[in-house]
C-alpha positions in Angstrom: -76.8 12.3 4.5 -78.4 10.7 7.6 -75.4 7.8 7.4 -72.6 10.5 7.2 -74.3 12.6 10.6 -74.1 9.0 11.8 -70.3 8.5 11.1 -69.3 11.7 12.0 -71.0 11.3 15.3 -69.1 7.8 15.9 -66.0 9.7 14.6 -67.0 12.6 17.6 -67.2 9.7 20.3 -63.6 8.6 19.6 -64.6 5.4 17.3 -62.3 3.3 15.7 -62.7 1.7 12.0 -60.9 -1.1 11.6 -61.1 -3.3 8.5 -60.7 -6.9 10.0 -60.3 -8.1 13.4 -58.4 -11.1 15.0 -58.7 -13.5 18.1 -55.3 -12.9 19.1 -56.1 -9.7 19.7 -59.2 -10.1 21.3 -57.9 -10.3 24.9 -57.2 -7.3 27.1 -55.3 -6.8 30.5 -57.4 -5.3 32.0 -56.6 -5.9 35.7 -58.5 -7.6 38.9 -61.6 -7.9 36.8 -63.7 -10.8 38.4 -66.5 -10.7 35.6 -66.8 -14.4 34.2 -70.2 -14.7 33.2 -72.5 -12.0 31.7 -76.3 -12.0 32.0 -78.2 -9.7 29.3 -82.0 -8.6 29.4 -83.2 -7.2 25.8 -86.7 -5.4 26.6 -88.4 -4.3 23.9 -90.2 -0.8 23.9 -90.0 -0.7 27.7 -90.4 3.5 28.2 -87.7 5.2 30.7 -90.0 7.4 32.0 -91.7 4.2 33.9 -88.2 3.2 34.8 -87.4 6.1 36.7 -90.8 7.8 37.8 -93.4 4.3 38.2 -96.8 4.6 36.5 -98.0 7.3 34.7 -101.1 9.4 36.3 -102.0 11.2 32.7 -102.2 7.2 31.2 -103.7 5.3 34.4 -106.6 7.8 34.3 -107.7 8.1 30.9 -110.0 5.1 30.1 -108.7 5.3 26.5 -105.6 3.3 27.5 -106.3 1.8 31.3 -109.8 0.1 31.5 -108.8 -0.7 35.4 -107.5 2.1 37.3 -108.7 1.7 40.4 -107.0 -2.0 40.7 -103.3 -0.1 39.2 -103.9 2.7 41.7 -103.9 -0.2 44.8 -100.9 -1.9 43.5 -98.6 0.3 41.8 -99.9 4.2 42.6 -98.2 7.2 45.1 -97.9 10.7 44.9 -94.5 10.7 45.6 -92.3 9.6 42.4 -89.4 7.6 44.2 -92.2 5.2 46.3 -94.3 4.8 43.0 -90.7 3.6 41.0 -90.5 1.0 43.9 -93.6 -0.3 43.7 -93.6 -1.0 40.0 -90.0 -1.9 39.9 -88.8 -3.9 43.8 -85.9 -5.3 42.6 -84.0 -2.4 40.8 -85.0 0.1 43.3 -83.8 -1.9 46.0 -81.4 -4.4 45.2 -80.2 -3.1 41.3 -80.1 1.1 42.6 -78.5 -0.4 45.7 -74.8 -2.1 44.1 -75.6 -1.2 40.7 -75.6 1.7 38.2 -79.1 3.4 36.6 -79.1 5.4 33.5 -81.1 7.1 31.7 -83.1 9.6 33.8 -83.7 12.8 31.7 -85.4 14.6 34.4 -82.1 14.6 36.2 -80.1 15.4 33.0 -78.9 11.8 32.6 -79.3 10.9 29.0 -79.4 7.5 27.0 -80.0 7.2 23.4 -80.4 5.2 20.3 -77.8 6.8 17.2 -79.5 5.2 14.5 -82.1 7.2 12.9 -85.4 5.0 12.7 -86.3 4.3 16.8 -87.8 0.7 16.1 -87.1 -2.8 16.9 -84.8 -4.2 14.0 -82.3 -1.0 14.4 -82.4 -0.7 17.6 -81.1 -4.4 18.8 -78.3 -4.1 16.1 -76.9 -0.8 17.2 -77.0 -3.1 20.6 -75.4 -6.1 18.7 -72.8 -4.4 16.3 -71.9 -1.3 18.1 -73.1 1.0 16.0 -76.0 2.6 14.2 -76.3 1.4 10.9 -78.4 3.3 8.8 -78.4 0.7 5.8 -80.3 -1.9 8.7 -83.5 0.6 8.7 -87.0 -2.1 8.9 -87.8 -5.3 11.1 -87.7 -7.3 7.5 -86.4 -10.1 8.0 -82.5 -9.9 6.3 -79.8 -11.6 7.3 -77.3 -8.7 9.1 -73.6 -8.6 7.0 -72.3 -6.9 10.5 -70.5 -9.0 12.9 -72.2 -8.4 16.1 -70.6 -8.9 19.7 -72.1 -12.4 20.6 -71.0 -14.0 17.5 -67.2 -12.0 18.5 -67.4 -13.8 22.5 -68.4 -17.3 21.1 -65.9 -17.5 18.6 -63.1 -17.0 21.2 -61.9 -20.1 22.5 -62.8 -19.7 25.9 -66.6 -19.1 25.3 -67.0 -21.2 22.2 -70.4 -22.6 22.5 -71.4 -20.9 25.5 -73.5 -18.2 24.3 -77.1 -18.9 24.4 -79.8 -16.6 23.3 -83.3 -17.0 24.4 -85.9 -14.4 22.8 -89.4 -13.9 21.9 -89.4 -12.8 18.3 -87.5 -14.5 15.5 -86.4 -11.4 14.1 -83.2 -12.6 16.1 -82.0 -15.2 13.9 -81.5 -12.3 11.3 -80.2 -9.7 13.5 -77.9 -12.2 14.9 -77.0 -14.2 11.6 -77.9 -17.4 13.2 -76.6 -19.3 10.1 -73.4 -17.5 10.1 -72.7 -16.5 13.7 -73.4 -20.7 14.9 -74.9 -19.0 18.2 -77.3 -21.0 20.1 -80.6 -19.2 19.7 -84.1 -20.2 20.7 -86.5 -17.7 19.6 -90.7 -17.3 18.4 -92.2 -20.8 18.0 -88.7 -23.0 17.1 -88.1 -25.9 19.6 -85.2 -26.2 21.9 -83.0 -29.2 20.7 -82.4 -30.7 23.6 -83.3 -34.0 25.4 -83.7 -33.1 28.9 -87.1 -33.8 30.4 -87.5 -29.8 30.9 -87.3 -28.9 27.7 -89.9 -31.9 26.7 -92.2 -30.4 28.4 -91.7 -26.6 28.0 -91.8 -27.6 24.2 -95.0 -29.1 24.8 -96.2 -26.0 26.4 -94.9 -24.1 24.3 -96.9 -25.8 21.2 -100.1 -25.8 23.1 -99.7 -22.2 24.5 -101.8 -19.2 23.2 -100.4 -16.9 20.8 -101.8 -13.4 21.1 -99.0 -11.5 18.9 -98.3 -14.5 17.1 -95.0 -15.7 18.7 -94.4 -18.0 22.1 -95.5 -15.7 25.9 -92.5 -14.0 27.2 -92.9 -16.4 30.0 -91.8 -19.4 28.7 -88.9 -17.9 27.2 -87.6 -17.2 30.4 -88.7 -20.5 31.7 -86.2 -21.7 28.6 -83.5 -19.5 29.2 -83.7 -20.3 33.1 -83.9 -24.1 32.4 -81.1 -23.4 29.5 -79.2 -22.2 32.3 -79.5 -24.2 35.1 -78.6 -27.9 33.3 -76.1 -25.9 30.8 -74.0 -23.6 32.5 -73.5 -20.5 29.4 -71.0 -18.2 30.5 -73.0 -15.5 28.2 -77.1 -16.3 28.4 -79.5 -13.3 26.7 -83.0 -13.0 26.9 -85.4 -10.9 25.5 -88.7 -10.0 26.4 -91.6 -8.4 23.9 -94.7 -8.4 24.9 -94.4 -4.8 27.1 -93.8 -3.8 23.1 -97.0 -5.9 22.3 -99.2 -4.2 24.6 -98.4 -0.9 24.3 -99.0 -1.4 20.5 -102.5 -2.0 21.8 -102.9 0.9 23.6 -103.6 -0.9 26.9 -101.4 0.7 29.6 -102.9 -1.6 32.1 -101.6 -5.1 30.6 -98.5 -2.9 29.7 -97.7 -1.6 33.8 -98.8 -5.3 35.1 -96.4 -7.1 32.2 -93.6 -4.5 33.4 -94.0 -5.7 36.9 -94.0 -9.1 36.4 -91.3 -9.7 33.9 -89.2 -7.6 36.6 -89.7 -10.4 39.2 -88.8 -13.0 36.3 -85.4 -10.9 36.0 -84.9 -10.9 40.1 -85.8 -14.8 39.9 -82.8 -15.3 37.4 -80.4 -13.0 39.2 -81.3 -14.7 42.6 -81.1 -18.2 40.3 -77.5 -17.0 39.3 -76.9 -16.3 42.9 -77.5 -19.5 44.2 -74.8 -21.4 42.0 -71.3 -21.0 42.4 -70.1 -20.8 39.0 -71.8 -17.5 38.7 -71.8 -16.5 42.2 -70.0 -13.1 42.5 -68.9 -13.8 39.0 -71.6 -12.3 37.2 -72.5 -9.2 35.4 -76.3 -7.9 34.9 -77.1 -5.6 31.9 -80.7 -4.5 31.0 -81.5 -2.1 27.8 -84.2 -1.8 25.2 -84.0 -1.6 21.9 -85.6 1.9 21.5 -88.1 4.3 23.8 -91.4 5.4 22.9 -93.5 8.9 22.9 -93.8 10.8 26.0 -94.1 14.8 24.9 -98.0 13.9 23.5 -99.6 11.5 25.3 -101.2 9.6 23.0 -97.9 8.8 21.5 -96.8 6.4 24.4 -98.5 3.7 22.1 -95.7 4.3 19.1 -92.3 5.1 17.9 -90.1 5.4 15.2 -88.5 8.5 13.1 -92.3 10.2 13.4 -91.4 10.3 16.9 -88.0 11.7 18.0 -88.4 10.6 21.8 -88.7 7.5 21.1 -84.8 7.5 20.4 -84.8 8.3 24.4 -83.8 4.4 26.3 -82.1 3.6 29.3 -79.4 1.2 30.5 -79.2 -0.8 33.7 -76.1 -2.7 35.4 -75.0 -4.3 38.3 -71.9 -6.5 39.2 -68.9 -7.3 40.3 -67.2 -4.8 38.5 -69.3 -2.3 38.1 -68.9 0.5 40.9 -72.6 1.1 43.4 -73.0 4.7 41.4 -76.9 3.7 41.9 -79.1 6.4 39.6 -76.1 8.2 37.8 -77.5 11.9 37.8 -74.5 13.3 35.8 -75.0 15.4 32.5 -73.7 13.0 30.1 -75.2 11.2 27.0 -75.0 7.6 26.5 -75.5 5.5 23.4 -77.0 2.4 22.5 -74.3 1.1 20.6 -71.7 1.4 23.4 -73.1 -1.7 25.2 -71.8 -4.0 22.5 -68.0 -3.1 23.6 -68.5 -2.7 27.2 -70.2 -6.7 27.2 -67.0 -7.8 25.6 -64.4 -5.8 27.9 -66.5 -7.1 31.1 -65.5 -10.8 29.9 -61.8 -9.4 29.1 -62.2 -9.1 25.3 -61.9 -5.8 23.1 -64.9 -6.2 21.0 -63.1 -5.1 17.3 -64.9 -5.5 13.9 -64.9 -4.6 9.9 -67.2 -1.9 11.0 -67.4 1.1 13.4 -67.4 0.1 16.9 -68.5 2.3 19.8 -66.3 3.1 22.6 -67.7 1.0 25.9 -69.0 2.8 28.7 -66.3 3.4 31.5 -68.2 4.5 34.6 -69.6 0.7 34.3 -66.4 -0.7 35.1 -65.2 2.0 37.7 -63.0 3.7 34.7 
């Protein structure tokens, strides 16, 4: 039942199913678009409500979930919503809210959500992947996904062969992703990076020699990787994801949580201002940020969780800036957004229509000043 509310939604949104899809149909004419490069930010279990109102006063003060409120209250704390956003979040509420597009603020009646059904990790970054929420991909187990997904669709066109790279903490993404299948380059949990360059010697040594709190490589040298990765290799499509904001709110420690937020922010402005400062992706570059699903807000103690138990945890947000994409800043219209329409609208920002033997959303227009 769930999987026919799922189609029928998909049907609603003006989807197409198509049962195969070819190269020579991949490229689009869609005109003066000056998009050559794409970089992607997965964030996993990052909360909208932090995004667009800064820390939360009900969670800094109870000692249940912040053990030091008096340090968060210095750094990150004001009365007045749009200063505390800034403070937690510099570079999007500055530079990002400035030439880019925000949405997802549901105080303001702007709406983003997950379609699949289950509001966790494994469903949630392949509704981002494929396009669409399939409800037979329903646990983080780790199975090898059937559905082509949009990275595998860029790097096999012959433009971007071999220059996607995908840099994330948890190794769930071979699956989601089909490493075996897809050929993607994908550096993920523990696994080395393959590659002789005295960088990576040592960021594997790191790496082996790091602590392991939640069992898989610090987020921070996965975006020491990916930075590295793209610095000395050039990828026309790099993705990163980062999970330990998921990690610590698991934990219940908002603190770690609101001081991982902030810093893993600066490690996105580093790589933008990185991307800035080289002239193949100078101007030429588009900036996406999503989650893979939200987590509970209506009763507090719930911030800690998601999934199906909790409905707004289906409740993300998505963030974007380029050369293409019109300075709307924090979109405030009524609308509702889905998770699986960022597979299409990655593809059409590199000139491709993102087609596969499944249901593919419709890409989001307003991103690219339709």
């Amino acid at each position: 039942m769930q999987y026919l509310r799922t189609i029928l939604l998909l049907a609603g949104l003006g989807i197409c199913l198509c049962s195969s899809y070819a190269q020579t149909n991949a490229q689009t004419s869609a005109p003066m678009r000056k998009t050559e490069n794409i970089l992607m930010i997965g964030w996993d279990g990052v909360r909208w409500q932090e995004i667009f109102t800064g820390v939360d006063s009900s969670l800094m003060n109870d000692p249940a979930f912040t053990k030091r409120a008096s340090g968060m209250k210095s750094l990150y704390w004001d009365n007045d919503a749009t200063i505390r956003r800034k403070k937690l979040f510099p570079f999007f509420w500055s530079i990002l809210a400035e030439k880019g597009q925000l949405y997802g603020n549901r105080n303001i009646g702007n709406k983003v959500d997950v379609s699949n059904p289950y509001n966790i990790t494994g469903p949630g970054f392949t509704e981002t992947f494929v396009g669409f929420g399939d409800s037979a991909v329903n646990s983080n187990n780790k199975v090898l996904n059937k559905n082509t997904n949009v990275l595998e669709f860029i790097n096999n066109q012959k433009a971007y062969k071999g220059q996607v790279a995908v840099f994330a903490m948890s190794n769930l993404f071979d699956y989601i992703l089909n490493k075996g299948r897809s050929g993607l380059m994908i550096s993920c949990d523990t696994g080395q990076v393959d590659r002789p360059d005295k960088e990576f010697q040592l960021l594997n040594e790191m790496q082996q020699l790091a602590p392991k709190p939640f069992g898989e490589r610090p987020d921070l040298l996965t975006y020491f990787q990916a930075k590295e990765y793209l610095k000395l290799y050039r990828p026309r499509l790099l993705y990163l994801e980062m999970g330990e904001t998921d990690d610590y709110a698991h934990i219940g420690s908002y603190d770690f949580y609101i001081s991982t937020l902030h810093s893993q922010e600066a490690m996105i402005a580093s790589l933008w201002n990185t991307i800035q400062s080289i002239p193949q992706y100078k101007d030429k570059t588009t900036l996406l940020i999503a989650c893979d699903h939200g987590r509970g807000a209506k009763i507090k103690n719930t911030w800690t969780g998601h999934g199906p138990q909790i409905p707004d945890s289906k409740n993300i947000f998505i963030l974007a800036m380029g050369p293409d994409t019109p300075a709307l800043g924090e979109v405030g219209t009524d609308t509702q957004l889905w998770q699986g329409q960022i597979a299409a609208t990655i593809a059409r920002f590199l000139g491709l229509n993102y087609t596969a033997e499944h249901p593919v959303m419709p890409l989001i227009p307003t991103m690219m000043g339709f």
